[in-house]
C-alpha positions in Angstrom: -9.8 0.8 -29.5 -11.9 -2.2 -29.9 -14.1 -3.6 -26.7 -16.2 -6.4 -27.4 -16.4 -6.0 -31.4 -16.9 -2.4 -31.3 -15.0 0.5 -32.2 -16.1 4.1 -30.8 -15.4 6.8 -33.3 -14.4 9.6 -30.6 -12.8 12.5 -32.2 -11.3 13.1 -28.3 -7.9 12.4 -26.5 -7.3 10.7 -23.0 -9.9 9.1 -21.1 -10.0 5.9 -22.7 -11.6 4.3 -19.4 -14.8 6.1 -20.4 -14.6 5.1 -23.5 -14.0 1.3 -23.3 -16.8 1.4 -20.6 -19.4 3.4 -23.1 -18.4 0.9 -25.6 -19.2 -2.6 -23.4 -22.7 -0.6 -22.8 -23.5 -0.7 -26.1 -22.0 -3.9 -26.6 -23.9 -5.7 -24.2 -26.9 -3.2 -25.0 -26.9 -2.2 -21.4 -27.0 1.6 -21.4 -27.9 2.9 -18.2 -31.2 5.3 -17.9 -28.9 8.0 -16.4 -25.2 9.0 -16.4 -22.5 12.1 -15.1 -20.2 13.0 -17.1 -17.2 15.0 -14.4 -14.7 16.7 -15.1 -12.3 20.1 -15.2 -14.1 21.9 -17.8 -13.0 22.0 -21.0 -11.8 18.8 -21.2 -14.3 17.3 -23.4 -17.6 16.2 -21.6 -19.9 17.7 -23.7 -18.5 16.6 -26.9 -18.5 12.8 -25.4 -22.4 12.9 -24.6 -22.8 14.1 -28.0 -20.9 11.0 -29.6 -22.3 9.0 -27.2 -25.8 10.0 -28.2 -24.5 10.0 -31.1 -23.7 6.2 -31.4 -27.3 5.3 -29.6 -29.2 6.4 -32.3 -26.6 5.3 -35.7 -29.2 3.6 -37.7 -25.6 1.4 -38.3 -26.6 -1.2 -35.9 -24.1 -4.2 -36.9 -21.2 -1.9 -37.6 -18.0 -2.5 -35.9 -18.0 1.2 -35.7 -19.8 3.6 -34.2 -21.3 6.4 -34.8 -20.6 5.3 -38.1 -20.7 9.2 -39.2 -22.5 8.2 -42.8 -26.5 7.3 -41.8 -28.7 10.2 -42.1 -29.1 10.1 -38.0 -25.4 10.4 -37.9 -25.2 13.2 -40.1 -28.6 14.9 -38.2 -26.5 14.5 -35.2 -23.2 16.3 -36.4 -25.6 19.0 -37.4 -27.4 19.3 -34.5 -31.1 18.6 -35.8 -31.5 15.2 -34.4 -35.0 14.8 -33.0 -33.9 12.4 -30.7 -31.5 14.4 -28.7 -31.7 17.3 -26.9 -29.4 19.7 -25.3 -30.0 22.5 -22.4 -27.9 24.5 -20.5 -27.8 27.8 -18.5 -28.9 30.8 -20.5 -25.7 33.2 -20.2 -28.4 36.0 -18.8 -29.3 33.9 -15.8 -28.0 32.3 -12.9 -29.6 28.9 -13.7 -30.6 25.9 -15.4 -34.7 27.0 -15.0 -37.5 24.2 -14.1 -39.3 25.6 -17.1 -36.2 24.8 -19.7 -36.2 20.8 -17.6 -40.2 20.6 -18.0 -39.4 21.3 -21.8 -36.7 19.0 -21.9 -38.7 16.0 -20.2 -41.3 16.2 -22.6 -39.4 16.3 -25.0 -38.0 12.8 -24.0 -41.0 11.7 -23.0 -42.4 12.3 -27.5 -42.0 8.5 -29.2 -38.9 8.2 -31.1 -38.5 9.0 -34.6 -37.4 5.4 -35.4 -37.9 3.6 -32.4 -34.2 4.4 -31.8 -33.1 5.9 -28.3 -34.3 9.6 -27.1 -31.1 11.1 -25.2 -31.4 14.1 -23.3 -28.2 16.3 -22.6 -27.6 18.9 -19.2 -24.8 20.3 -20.0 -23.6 22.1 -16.7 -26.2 20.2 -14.4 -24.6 22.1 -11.5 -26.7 25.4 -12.5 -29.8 23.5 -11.8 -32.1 25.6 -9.7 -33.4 22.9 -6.7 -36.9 23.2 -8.3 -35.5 22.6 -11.8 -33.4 19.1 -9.6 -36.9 18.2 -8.3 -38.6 18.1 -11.8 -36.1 15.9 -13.6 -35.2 13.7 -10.4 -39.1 12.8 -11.0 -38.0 11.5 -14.7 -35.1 9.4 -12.9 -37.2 7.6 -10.3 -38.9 5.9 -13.1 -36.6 5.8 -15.9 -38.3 4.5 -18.9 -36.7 2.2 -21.7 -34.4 3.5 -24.1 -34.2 7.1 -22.6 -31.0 8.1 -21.5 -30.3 11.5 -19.6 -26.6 12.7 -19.6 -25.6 15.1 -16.9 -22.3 17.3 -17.0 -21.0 18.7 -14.2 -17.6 20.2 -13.1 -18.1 18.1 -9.5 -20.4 15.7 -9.3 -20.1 15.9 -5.4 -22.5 19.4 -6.0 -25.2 17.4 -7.3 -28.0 16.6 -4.6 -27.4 12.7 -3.4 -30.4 11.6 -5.1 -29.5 12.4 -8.2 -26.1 10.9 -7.7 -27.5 7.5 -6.6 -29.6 7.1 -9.5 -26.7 7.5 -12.1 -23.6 6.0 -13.5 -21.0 8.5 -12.7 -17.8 9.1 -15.2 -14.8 10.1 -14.5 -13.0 12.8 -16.7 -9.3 13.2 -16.2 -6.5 15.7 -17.6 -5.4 14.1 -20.5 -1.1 14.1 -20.7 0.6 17.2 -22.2 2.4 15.1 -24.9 -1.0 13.5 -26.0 -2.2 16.9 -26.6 0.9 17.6 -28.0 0.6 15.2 -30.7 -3.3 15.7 -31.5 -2.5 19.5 -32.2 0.3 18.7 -35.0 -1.2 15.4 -36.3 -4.5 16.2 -36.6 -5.1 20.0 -36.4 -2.1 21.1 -38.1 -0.3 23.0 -35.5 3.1 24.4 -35.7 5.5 22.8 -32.9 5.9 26.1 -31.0 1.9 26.4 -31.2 1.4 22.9 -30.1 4.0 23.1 -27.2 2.5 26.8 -25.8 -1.5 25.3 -26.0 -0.6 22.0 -24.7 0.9 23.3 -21.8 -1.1 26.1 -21.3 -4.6 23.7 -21.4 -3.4 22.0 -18.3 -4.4 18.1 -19.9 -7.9 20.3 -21.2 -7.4 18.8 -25.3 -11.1 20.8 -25.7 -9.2 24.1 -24.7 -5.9 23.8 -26.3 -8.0 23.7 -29.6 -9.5 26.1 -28.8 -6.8 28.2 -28.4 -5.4 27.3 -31.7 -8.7 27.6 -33.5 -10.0 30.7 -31.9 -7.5 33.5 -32.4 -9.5 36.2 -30.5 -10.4 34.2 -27.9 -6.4 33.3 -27.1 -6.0 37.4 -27.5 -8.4 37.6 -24.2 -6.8 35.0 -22.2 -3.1 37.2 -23.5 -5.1 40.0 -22.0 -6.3 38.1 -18.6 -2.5 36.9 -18.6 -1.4 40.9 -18.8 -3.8 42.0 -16.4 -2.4 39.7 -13.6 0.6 41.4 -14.2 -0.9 44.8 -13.5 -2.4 43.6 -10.6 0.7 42.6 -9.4 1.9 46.6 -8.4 2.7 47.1 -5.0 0.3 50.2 -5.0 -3.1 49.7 -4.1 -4.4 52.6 -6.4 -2.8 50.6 -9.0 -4.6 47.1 -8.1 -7.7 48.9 -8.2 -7.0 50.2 -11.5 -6.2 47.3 -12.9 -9.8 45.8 -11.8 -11.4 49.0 -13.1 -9.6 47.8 -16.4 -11.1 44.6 -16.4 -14.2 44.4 -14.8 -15.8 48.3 -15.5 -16.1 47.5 -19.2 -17.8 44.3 -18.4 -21.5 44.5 -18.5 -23.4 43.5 -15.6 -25.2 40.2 -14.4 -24.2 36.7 -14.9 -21.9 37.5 -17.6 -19.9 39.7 -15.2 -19.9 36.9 -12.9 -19.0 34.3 -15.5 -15.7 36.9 -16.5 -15.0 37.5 -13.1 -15.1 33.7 -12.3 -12.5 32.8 -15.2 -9.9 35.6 -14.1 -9.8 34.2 -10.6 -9.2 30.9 -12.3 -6.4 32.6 -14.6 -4.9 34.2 -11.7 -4.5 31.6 -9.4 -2.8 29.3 -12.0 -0.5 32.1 -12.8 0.3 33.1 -9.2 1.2 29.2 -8.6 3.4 29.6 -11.7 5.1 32.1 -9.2 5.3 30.2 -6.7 6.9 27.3 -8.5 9.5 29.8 -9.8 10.4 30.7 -6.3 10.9 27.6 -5.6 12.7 26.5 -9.1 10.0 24.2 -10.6 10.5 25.6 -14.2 9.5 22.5 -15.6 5.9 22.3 -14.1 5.0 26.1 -15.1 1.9 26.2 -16.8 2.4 29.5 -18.5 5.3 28.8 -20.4 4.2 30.4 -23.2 4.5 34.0 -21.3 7.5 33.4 -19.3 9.0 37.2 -20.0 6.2 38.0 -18.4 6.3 35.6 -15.5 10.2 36.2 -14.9 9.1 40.4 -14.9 6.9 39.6 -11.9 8.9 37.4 -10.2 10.1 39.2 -7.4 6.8 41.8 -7.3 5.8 39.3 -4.4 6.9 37.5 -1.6 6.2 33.6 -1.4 4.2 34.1 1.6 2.5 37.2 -0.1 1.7 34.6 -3.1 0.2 31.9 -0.7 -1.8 34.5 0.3 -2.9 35.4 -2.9 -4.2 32.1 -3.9 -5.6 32.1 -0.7 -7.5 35.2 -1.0 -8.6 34.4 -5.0 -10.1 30.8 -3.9 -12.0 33.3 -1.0 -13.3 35.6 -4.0 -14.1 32.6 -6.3 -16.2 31.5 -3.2 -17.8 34.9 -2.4 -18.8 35.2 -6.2 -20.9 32.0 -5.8 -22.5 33.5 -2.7 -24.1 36.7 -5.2 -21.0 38.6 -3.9 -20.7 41.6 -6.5 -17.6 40.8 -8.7 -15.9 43.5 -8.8 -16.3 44.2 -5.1 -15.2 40.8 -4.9 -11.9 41.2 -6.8 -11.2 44.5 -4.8 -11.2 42.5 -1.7 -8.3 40.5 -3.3 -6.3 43.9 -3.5 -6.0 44.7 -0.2 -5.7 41.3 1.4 -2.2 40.8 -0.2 
C-alpha cells in the first residue's frame, strides 16, 4: 500500500483506512499530538501504536518504507527497549489505570529525546483510567508539545470523558473479513485449512485473536473449556447451573482477575447463545462456533428462543452489574435463575 511515497510495514490485516491515513501523517509530517485507537479488542490496536511509534522514530527517514525494521531504533523497538516509547496499562491486580503510573508516564515524555526523534507514549486500555489518573494526562493534552505523541486505546471511545475526545484524532478499528483472516493464517502463519477455517471464524474479523488461537495452544484449551461450560450451564436444573458456575468461577482467585474471567465468559456465552438462536432460526452459515457444532447441535433444543433472548438479555445485565463492583460469581448466579 503506497500513500504519498510511503509504504507502512504493518504486519496486520484489514483496516487499511487507518493505515493510509497514518501513512499521509507521516508523509506530510503532520502527526497529530494525540490519537484513539477503537476497536473490538483483539483486533490489533495495540500492535498498530506500536508500528506506528515504531515508524516515528526509524532513524530511516527517506525510505519508502517504514519502520524500515533494520536501524538500531527499529530493532530497540521490536524488542521493546526503545527509550522513546512507553507503554502502560492496568495492572491485572487492580481495577485501574492509577494517576501515579500517568504521572510516570508524562515525565517520561516530557525527558529530551534520545536523538531528537519523536517521544510516543502508549495507553493501552485508556478506558481503565481512574478520573484522577484522566485529569493528570488531559493536563499533558491541553498543551501538547512538539513531537510528542500520546496514543490511546480503547474498546469505545464514547467511554472516554469529552475532553479527551476533543483533543484527539480518533481511529476507527473494524472487523477485518473472515476470508482475509483466512488467508493470513495459511500464508503467513502456516496453518492447516481446517485450522485456518475454525480460528477465522471463531475470531469474529479479530486477526490478533485467531493467531492467537493458533499460536497459543493452552489458551484455545480454555476458551474449549469456556465453550463446554456454556453447555453445562445449559441444564434445565437450577442445582446444575449453579454447579456449573461453581466450576468456573470457585477456582478462580479473587479480585480483578475474577472479574476479568467472569467478564470474558459473559462475552463467550452470549456469542454462543446467539449461535443458538441463529440455529433456531436456520442461519448455519453465520454461526460463529463452527468449530464446535456437535456441541451446539447437542444444546439445540435445551432452550426455547424466547428462553435464549432472555439469556442474552440477562448476560448483557451481568456484564453490566460486573462493571458496577457486582461480585462475579453472584453476578453469574443471577443469570441462572432469570432464564
Amino acid at each position: 500500500m503506497k500513500t504519498s511515497g510511503i509504504k507502512l510495514n504493518w504486519p496486520l490485516i484489514g483496516n487499511d483506512h487507518i493505515f493510509e491515513f497514518l501513512a499521509k501523517s507521516l508523509a506530510k509530517k503532520n502527526v497529530s499530538g494525540s490519537f484513539i485507537f477503537s476497536g473490538p479488542a483483539n483486533i490489533g490496536k495495540t500492535t498498530a501504536a506500536y508500528y506506528f511509534a515504531q515508524s516515528l522514530v526509524c532513524e530511516a527517514k527517506d525510505s519508502p518504507v517504514l519502520p524500515c525494521g533494520q536501524c538500531p531504533s527499529c530493532q530497540q523497538a521490536v524488542k521493546g527497549i526503545h527509550g522513546d516509547i512507553y507503554l502502560i496499562k492496568k495492572p491485572a491486580d487492580k481495577k485501574n489505570i492509577s494517576i501515579e503510573q500517568v504521572r510516570d508516564f508524562i515525565r517520561s515524555l516530557s525527558l529530551s529525546s534520545f536523538l531528537n526523534s519523536y517521544k510516543i507514549g502508549i495507553i493501552k486500555g485508556a478506558e481503565h483510567l481512574s478520573e484522577s489518573a484522566v485529569n493528570a494526562l488531559l493536563k499533558t493534552l491541553e498543551e501538547p508539545k512538539a513531537k510528542v505523541v500520546v496514543i490511546l486505546t480503547v474498546t469505545d471511545f464514547e467511554v472516554l470523558p469529552e475532553t479527551i475526545i476533543s483533543r484527539s484524532q480518533i481511529l476507527r478499528f473494524r472487523p477485518a473479513t473472515g476470508d482475509a483472516i483466512y488467508d493470513d493464517l495459511v500464508k503467513n502463519h502456516r496453518a492447516s485449512r481446517s485450522q485456518a477455517k475454525n480460528f477465522s471464524r471463531l475470531a469474529a474479523g479479530r486477526p490478533a485473536l485467531a493467531l492467537k488461537f493458533l499460536q497459543d495452544e493452552s489458551y484455545y484449551q480454555d476458551y474449549e473449556a469456556d465453550v463446554r461450560s456454556f453447555m453445562d450451564f445449559l441444564n434445565p436444573d437450577l442445582n446444575q447451573r449453579f454447579k456449573a458456575i461453581e466450576n468456573i468461577m470457585g477456582e478462580k482467585p479473587g479480585g480483578q482477575e475474577s472479574v476479568k474471567s467472569a467478564g470474558k465468559i459473559i462475552d463467550i456465552w452470549q456469542n454462543l447463545a446467539r449461535d443458538l438462536v441463529l440455529l433456531e432460526l436456520d442461519l448455519v452459515d453465520l454461526v460463529q462456533h463452527q468449530a464446535f457444532s456437535k456441541e451446539l447441535a447437542a444444546s439445540k433444543n435445551k432452550l426455547s428462543l424466547k428462553s435464549l433472548l432472555n439469556l442474552i438479555s440477562a448476560l448483557k445485565q451481568a456484564k453490566g452489574y460486573i462493571g458496577a463492583n457486582v461480585n462475579p460469581k453472584l453476578a453469574l448466579e443471577n443469570v441462572a435463575v432469570s432464564v
